[in-house]
mmCIF file as Biopython writes it, N, C-alpha, C and O atoms, coordinates in Angstrom:
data_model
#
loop_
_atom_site.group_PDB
_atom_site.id
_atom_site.type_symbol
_atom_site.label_atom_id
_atom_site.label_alt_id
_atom_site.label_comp_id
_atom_site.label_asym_id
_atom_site.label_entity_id
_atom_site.label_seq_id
_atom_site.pdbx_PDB_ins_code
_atom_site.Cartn_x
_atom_site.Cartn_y
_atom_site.Cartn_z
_atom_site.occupancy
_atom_site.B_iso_or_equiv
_atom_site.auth_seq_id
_atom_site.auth_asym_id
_atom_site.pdbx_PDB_model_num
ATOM 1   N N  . UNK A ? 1  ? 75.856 80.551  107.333 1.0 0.0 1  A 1 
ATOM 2   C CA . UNK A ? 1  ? 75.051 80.948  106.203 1.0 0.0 1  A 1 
ATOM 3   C C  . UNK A ? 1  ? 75.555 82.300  105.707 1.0 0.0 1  A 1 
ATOM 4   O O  . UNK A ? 1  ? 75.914 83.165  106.506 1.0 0.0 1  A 1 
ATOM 5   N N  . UNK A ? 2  ? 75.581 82.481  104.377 1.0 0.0 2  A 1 
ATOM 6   C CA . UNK A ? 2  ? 76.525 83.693  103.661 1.0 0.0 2  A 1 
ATOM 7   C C  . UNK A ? 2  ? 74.863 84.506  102.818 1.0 0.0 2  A 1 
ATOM 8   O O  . UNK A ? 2  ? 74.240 83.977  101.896 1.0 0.0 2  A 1 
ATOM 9   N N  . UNK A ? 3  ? 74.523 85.794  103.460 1.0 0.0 3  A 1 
ATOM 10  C CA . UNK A ? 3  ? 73.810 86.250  102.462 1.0 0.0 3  A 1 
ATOM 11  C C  . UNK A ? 3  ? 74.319 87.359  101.655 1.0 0.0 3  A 1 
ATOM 12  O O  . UNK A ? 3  ? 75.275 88.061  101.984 1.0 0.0 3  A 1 
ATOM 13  N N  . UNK A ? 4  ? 73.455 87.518  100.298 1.0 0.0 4  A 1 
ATOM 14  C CA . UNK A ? 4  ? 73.682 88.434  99.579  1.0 0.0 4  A 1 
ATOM 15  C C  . UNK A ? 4  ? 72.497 89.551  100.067 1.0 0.0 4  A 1 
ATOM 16  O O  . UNK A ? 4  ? 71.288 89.432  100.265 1.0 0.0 4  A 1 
ATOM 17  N N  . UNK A ? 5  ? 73.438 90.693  100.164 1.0 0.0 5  A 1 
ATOM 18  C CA . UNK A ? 5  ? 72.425 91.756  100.555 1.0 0.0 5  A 1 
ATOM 19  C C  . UNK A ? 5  ? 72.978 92.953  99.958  1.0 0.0 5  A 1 
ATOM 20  O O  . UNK A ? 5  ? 74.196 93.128  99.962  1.0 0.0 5  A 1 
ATOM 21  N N  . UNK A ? 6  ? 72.031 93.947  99.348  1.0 0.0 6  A 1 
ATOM 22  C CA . UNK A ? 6  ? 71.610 95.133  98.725  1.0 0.0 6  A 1 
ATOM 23  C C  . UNK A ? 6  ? 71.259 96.515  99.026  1.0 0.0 6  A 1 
ATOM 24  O O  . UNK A ? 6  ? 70.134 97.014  98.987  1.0 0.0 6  A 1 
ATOM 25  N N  . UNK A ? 7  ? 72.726 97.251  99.431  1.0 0.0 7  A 1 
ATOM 26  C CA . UNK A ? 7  ? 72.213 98.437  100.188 1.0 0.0 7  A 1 
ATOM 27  C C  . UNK A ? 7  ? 72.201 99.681  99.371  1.0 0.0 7  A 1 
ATOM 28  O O  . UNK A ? 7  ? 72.912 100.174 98.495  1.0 0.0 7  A 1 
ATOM 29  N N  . UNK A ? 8  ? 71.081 99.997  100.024 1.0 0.0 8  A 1 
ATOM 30  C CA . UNK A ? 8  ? 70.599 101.724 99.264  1.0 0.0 8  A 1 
ATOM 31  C C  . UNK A ? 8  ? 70.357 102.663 100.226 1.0 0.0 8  A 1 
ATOM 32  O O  . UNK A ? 8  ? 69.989 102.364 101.361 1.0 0.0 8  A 1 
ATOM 33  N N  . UNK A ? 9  ? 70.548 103.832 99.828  1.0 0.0 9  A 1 
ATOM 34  C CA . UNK A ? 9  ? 69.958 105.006 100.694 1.0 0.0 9  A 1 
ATOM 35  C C  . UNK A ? 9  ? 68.866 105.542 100.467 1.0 0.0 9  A 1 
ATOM 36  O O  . UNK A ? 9  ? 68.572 105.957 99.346  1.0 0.0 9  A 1 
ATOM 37  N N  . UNK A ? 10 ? 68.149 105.615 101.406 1.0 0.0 10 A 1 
ATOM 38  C CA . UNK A ? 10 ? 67.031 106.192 100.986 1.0 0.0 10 A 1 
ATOM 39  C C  . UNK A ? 10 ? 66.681 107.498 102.347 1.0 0.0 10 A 1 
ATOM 40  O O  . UNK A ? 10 ? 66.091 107.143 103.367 1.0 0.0 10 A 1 
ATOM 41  N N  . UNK A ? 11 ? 67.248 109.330 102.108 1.0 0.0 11 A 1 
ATOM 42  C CA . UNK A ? 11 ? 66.530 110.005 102.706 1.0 0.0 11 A 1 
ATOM 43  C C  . UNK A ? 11 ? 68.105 109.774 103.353 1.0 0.0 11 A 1 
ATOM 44  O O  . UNK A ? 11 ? 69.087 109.386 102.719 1.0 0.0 11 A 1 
ATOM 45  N N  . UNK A ? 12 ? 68.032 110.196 105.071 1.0 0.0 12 A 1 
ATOM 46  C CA . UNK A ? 12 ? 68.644 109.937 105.535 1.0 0.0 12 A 1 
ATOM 47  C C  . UNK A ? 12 ? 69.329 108.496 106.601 1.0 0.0 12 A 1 
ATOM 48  O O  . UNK A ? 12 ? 70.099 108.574 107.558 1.0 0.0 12 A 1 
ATOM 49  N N  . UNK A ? 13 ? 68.658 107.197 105.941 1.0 0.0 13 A 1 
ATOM 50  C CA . UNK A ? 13 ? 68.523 106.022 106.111 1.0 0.0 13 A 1 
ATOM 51  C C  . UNK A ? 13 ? 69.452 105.278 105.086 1.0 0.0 13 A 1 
ATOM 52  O O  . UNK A ? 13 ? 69.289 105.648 103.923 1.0 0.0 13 A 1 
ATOM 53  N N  . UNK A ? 14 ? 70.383 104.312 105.290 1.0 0.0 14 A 1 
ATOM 54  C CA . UNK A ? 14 ? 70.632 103.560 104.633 1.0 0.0 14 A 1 
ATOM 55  C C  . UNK A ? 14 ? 69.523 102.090 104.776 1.0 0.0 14 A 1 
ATOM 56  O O  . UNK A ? 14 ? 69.050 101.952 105.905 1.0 0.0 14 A 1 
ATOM 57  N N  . UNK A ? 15 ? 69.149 101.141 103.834 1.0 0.0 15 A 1 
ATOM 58  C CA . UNK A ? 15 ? 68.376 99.970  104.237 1.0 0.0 15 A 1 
ATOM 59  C C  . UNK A ? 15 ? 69.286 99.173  103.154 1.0 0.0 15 A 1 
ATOM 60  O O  . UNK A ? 15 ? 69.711 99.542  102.059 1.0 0.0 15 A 1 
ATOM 61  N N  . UNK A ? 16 ? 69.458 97.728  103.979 1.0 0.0 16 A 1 
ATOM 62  C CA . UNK A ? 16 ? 70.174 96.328  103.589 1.0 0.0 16 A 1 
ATOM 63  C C  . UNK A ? 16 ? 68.821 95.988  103.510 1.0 0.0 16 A 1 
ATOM 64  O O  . UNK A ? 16 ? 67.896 96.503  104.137 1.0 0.0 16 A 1 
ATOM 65  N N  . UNK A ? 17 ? 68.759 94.799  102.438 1.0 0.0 17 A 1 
ATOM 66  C CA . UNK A ? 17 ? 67.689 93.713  102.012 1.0 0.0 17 A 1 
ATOM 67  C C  . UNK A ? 17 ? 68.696 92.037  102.132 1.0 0.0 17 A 1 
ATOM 68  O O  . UNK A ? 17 ? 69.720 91.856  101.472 1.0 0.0 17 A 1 
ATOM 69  N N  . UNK A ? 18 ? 68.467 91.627  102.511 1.0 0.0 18 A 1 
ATOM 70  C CA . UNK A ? 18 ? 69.022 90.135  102.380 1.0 0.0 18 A 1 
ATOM 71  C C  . UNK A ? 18 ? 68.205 89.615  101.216 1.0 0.0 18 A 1 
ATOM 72  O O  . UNK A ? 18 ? 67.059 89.202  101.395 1.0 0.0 18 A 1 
ATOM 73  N N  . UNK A ? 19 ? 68.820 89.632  99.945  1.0 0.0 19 A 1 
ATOM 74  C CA . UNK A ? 19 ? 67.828 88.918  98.228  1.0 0.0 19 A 1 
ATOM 75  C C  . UNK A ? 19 ? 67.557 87.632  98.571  1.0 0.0 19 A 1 
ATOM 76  O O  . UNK A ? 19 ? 66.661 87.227  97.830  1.0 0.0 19 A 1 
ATOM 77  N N  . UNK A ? 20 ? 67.873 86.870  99.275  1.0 0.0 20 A 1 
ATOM 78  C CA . UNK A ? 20 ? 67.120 85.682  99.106  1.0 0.0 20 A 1 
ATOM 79  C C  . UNK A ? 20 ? 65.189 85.703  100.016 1.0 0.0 20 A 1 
ATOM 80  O O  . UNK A ? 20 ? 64.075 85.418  99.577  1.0 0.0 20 A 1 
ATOM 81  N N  . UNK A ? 21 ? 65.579 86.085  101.085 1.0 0.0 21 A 1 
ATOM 82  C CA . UNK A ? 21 ? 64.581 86.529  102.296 1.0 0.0 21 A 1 
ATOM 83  C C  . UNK A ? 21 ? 63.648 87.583  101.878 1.0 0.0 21 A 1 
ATOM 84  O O  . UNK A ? 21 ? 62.459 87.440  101.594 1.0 0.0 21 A 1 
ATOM 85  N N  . UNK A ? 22 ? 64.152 88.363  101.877 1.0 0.0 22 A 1 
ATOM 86  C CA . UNK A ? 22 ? 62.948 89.437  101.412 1.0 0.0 22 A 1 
ATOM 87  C C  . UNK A ? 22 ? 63.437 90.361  102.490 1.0 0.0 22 A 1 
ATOM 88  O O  . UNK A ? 22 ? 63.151 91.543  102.301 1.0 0.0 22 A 1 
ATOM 89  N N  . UNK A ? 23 ? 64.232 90.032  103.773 1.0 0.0 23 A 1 
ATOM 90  C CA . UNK A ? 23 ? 64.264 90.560  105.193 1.0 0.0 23 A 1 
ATOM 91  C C  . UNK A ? 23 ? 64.562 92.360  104.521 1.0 0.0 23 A 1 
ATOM 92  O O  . UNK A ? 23 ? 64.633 92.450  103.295 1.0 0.0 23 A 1 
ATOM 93  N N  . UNK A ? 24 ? 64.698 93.516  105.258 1.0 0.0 24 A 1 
ATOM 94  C CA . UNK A ? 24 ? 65.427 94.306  105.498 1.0 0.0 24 A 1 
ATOM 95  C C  . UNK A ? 24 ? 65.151 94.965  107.014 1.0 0.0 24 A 1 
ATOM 96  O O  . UNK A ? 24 ? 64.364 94.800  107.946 1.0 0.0 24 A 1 
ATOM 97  N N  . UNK A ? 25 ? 66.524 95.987  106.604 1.0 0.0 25 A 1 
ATOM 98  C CA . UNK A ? 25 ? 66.132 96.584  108.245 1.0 0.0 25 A 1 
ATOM 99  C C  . UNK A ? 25 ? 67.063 98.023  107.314 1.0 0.0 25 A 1 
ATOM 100 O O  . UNK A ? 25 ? 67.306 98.194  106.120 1.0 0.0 25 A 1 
ATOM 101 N N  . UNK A ? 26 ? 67.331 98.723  108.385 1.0 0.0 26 A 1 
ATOM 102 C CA . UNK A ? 26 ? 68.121 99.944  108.186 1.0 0.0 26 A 1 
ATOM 103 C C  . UNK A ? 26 ? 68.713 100.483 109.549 1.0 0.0 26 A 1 
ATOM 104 O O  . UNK A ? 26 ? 68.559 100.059 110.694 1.0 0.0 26 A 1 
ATOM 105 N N  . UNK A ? 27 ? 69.455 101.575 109.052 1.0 0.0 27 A 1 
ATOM 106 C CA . UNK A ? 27 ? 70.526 102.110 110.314 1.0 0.0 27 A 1 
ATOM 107 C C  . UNK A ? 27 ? 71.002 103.441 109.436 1.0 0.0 27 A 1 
ATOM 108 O O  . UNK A ? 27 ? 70.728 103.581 108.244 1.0 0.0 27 A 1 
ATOM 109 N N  . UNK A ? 28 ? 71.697 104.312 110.163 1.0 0.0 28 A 1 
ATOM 110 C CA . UNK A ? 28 ? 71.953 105.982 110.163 1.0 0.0 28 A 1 
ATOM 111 C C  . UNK A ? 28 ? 73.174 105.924 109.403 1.0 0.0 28 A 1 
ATOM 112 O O  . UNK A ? 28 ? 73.487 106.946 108.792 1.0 0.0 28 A 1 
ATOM 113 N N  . UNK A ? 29 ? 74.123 104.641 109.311 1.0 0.0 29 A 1 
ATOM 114 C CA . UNK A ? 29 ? 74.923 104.421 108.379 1.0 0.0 29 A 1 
ATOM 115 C C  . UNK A ? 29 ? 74.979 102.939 108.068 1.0 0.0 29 A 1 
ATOM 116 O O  . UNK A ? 29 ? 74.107 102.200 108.526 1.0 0.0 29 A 1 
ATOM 117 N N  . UNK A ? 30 ? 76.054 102.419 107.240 1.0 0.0 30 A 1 
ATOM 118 C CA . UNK A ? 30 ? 75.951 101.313 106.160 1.0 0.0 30 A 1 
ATOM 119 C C  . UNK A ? 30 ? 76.283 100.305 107.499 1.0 0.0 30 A 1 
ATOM 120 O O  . UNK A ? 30 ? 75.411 99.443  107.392 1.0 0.0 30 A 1 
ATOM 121 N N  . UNK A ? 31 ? 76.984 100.016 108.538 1.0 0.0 31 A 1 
ATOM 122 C CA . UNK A ? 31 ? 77.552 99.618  109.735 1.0 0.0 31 A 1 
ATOM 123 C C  . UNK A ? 31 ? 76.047 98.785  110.360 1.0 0.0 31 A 1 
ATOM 124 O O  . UNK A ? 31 ? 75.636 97.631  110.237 1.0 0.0 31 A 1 
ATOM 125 N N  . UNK A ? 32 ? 75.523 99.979  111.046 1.0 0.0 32 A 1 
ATOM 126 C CA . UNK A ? 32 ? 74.137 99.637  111.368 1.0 0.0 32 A 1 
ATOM 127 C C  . UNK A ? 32 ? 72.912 99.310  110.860 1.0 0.0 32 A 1 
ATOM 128 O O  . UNK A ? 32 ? 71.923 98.935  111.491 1.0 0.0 32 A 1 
ATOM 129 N N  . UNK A ? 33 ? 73.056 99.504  109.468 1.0 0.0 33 A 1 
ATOM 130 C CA . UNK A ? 33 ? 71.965 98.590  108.928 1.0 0.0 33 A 1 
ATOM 131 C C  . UNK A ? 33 ? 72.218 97.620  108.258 1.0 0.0 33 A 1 
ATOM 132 O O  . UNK A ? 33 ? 71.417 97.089  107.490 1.0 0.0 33 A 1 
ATOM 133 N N  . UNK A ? 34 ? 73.454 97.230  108.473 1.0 0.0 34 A 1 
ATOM 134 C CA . UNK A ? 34 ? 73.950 95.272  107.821 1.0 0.0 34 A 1 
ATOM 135 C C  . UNK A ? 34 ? 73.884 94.693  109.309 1.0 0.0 34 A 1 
ATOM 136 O O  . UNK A ? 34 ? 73.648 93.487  109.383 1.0 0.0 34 A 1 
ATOM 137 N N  . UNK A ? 35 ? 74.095 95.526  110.730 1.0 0.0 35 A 1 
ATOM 138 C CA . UNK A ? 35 ? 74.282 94.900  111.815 1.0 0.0 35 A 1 
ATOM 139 C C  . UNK A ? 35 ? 72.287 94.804  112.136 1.0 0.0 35 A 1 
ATOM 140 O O  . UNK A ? 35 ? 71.525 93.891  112.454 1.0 0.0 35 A 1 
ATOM 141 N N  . UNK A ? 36 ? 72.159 95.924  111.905 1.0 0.0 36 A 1 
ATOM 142 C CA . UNK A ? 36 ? 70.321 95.554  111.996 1.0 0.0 36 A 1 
ATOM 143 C C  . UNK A ? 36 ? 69.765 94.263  111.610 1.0 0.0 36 A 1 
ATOM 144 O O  . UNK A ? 36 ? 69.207 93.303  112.142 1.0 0.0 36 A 1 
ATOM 145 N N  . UNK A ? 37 ? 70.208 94.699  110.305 1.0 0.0 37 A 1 
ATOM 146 C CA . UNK A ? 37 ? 69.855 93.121  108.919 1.0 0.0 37 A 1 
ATOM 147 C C  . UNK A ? 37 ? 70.497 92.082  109.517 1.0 0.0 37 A 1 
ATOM 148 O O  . UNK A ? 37 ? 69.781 91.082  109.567 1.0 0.0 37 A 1 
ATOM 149 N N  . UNK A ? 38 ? 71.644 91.934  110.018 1.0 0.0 38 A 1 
ATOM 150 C CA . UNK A ? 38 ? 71.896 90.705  110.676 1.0 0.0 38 A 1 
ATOM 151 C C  . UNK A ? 38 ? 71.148 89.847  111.770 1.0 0.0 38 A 1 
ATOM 152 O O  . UNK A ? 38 ? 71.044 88.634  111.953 1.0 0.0 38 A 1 
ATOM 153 N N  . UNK A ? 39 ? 70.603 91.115  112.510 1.0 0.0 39 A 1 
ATOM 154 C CA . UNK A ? 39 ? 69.627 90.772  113.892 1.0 0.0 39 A 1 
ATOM 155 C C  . UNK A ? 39 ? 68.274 90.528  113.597 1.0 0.0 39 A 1 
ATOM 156 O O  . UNK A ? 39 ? 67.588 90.015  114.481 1.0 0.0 39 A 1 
ATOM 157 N N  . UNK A ? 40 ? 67.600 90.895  112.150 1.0 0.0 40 A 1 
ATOM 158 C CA . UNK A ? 40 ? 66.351 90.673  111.828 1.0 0.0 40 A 1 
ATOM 159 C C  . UNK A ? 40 ? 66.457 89.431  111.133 1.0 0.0 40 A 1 
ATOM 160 O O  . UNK A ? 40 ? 65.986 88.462  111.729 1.0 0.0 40 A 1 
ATOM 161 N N  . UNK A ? 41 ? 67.237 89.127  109.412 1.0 0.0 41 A 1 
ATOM 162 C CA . UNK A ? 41 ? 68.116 87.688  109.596 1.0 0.0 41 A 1 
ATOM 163 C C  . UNK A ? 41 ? 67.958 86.612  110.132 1.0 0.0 41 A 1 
ATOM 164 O O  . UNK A ? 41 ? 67.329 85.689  109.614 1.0 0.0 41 A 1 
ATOM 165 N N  . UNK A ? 42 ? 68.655 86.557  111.554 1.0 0.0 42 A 1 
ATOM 166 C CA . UNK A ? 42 ? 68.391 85.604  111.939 1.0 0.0 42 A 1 
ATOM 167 C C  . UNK A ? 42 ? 67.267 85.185  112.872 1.0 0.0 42 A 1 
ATOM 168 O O  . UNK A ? 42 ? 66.985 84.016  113.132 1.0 0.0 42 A 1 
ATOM 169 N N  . UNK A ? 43 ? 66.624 86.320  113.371 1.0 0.0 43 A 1 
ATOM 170 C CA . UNK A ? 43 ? 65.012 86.033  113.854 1.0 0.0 43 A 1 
ATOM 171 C C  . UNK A ? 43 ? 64.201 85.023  112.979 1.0 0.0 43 A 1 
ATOM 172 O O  . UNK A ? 43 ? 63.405 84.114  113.217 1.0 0.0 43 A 1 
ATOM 173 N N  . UNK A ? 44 ? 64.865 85.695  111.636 1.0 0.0 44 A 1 
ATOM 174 C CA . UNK A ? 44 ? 63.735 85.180  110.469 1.0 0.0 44 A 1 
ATOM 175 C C  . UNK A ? 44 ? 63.523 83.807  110.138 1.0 0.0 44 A 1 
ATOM 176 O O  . UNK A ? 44 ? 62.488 83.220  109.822 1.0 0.0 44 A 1 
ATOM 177 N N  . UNK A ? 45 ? 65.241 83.223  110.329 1.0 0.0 45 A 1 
ATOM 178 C CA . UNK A ? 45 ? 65.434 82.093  110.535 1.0 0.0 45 A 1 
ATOM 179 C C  . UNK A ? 45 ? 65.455 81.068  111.428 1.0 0.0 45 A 1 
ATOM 180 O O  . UNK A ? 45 ? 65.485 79.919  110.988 1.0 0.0 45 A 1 
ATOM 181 N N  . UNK A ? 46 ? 65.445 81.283  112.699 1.0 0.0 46 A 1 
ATOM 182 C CA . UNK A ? 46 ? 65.322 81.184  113.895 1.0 0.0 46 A 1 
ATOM 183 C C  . UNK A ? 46 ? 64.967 79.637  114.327 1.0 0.0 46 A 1 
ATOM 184 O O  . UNK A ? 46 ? 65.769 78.788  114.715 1.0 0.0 46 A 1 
ATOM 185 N N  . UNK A ? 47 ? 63.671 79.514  114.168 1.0 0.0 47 A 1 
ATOM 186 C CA . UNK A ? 47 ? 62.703 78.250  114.148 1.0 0.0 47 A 1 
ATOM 187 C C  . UNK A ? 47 ? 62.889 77.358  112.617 1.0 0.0 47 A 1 
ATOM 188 O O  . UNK A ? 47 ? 62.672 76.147  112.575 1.0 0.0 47 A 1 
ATOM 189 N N  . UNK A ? 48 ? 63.323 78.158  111.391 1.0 0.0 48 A 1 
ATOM 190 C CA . UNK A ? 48 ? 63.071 77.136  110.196 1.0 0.0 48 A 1 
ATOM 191 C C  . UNK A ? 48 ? 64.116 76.534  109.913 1.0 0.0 48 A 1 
ATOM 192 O O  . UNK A ? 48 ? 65.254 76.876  110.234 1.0 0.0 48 A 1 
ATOM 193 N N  . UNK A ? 49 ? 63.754 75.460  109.206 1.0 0.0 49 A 1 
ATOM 194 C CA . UNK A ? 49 ? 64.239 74.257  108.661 1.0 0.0 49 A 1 
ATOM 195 C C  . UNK A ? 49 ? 64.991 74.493  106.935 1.0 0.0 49 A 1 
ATOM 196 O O  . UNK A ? 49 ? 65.999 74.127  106.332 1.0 0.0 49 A 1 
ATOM 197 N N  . UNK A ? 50 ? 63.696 75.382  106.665 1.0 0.0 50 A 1 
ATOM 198 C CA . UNK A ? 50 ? 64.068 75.564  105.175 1.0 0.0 50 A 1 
ATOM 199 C C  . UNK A ? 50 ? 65.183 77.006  104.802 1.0 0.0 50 A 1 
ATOM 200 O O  . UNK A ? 50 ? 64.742 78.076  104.381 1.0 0.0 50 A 1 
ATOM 201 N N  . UNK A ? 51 ? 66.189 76.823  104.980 1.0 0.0 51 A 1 
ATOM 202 C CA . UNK A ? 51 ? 67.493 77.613  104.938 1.0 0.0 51 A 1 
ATOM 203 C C  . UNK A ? 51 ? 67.504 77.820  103.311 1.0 0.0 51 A 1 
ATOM 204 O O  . UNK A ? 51 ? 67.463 76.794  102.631 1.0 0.0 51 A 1 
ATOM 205 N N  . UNK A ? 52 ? 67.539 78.674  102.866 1.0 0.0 52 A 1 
ATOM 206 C CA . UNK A ? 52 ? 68.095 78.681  101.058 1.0 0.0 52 A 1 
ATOM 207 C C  . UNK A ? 52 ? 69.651 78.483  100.906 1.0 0.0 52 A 1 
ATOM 208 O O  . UNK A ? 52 ? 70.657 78.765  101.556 1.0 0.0 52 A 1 
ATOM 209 N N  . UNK A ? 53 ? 69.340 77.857  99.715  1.0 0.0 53 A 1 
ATOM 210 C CA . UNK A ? 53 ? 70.950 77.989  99.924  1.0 0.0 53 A 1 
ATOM 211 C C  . UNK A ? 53 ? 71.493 79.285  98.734  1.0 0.0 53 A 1 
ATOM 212 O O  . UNK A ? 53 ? 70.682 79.692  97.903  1.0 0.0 53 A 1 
ATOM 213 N N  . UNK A ? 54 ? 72.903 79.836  98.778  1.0 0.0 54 A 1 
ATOM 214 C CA . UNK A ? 54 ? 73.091 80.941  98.079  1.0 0.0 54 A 1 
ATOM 215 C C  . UNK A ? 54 ? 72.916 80.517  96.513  1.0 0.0 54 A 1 
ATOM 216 O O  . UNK A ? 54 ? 73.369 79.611  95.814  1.0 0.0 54 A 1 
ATOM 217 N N  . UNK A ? 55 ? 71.983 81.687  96.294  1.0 0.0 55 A 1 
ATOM 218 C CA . UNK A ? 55 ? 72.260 82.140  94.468  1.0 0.0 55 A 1 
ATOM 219 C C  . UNK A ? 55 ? 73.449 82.677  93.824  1.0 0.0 55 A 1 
ATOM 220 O O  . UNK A ? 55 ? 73.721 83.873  93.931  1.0 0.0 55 A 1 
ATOM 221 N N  . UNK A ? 56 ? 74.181 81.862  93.155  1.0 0.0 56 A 1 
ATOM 222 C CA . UNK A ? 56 ? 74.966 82.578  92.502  1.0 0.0 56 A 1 
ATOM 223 C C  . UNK A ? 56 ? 75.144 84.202  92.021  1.0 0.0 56 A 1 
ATOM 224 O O  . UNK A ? 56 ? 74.198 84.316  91.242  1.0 0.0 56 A 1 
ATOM 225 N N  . UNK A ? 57 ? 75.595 85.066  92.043  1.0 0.0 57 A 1 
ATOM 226 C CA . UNK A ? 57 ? 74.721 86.461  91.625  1.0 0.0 57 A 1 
ATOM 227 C C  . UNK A ? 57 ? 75.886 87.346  91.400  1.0 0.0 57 A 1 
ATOM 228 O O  . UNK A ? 57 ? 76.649 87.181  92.353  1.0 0.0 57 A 1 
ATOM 229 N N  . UNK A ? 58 ? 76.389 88.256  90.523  1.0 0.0 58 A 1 
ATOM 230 C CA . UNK A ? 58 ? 77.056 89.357  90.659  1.0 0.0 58 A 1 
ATOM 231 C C  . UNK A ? 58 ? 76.855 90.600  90.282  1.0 0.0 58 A 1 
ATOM 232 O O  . UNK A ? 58 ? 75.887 90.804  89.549  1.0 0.0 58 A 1 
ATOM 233 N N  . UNK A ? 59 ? 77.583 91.567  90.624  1.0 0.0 59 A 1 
ATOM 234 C CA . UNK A ? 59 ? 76.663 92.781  90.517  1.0 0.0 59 A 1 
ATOM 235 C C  . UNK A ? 59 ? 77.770 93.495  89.523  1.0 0.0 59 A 1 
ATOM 236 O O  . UNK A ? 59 ? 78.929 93.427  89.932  1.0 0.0 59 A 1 
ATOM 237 N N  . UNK A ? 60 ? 77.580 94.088  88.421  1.0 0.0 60 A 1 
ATOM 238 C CA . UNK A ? 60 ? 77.855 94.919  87.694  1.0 0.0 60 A 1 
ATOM 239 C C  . UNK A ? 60 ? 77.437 96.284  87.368  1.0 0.0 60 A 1 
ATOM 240 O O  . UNK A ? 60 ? 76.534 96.744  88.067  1.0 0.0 60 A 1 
ATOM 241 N N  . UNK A ? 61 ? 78.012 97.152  86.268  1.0 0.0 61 A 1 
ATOM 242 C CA . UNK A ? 61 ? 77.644 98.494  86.098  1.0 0.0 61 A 1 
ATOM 243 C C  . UNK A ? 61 ? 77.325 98.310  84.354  1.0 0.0 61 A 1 
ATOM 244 O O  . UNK A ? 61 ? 77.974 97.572  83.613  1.0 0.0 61 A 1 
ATOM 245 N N  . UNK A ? 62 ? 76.291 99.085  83.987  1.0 0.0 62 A 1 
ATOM 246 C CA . UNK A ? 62 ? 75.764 99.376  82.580  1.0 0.0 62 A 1 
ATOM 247 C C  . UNK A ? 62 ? 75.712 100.741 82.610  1.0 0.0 62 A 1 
ATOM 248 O O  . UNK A ? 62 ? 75.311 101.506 83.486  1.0 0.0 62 A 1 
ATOM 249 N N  . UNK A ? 63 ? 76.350 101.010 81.115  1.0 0.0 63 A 1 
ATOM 250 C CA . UNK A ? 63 ? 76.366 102.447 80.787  1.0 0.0 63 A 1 
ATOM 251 C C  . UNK A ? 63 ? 75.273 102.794 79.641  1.0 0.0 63 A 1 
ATOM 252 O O  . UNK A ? 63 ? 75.613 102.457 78.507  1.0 0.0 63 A 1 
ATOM 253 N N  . UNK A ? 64 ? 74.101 103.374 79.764  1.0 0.0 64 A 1 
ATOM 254 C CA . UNK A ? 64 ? 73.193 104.045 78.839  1.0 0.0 64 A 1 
ATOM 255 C C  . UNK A ? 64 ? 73.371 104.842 77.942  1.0 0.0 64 A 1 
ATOM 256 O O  . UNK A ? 64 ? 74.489 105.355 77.976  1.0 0.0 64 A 1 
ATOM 257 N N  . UNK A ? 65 ? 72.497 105.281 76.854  1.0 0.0 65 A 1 
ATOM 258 C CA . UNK A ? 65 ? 72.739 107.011 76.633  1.0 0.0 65 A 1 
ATOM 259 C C  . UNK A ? 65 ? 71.639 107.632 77.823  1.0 0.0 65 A 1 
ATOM 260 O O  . UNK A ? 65 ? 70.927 107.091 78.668  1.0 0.0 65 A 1 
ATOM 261 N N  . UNK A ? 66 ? 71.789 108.463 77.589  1.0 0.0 66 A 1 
ATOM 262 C CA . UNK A ? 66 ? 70.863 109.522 78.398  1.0 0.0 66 A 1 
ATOM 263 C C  . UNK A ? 66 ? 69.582 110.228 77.240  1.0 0.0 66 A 1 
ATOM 264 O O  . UNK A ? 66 ? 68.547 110.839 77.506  1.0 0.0 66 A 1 
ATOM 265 N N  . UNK A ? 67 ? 70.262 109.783 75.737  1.0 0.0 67 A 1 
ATOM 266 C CA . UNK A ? 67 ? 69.177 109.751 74.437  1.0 0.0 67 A 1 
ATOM 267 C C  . UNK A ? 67 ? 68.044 108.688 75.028  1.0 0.0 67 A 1 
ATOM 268 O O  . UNK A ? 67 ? 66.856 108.989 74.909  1.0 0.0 67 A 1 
ATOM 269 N N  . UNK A ? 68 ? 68.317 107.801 75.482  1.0 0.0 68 A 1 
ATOM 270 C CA . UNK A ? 68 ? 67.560 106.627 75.636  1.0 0.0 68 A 1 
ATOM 271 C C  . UNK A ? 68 ? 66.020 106.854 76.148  1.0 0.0 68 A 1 
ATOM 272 O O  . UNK A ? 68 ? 64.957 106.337 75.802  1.0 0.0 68 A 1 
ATOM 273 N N  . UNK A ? 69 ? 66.331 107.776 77.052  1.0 0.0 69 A 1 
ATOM 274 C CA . UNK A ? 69 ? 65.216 108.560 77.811  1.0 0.0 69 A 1 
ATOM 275 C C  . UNK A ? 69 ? 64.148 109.176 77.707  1.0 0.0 69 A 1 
ATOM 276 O O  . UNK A ? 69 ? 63.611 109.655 78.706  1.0 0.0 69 A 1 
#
């Protein structure tokens, strides 16, 4: 199973979200909180049946004004 996951920093924490799940976890760098997210993951899945399958999805950049504001 291939997830898409979404990392941010927050403070001195990085946190991964797996987008389909809802799961996250975090770790002190980007390493340990995809290896966290991996170990929470598959808890989550563990017992179920109902696996998602992947969303198509890509991630891009948009440039604003800063007038916009």
């Amino acid at each position: 199973m291939t997830c898409q996951v979404l990392v941010t920093k927050e403070d001195n924490w990085y946190v991964a979200k797996d987008i389909a799940s809802g799961v996250a976890s975090q770790g002190h760098d980007i390493s340990s909180a995809l290896e966290n997210l991996k170990e929470a993951v598959e808890l989550y899945y563990e017992d179920s049946t109902d696996i998602p399958s992947p969303v198509p999805a890509f991630l891009t950049t948009l440039e604003v004004s800063a007038h916009a504001f």
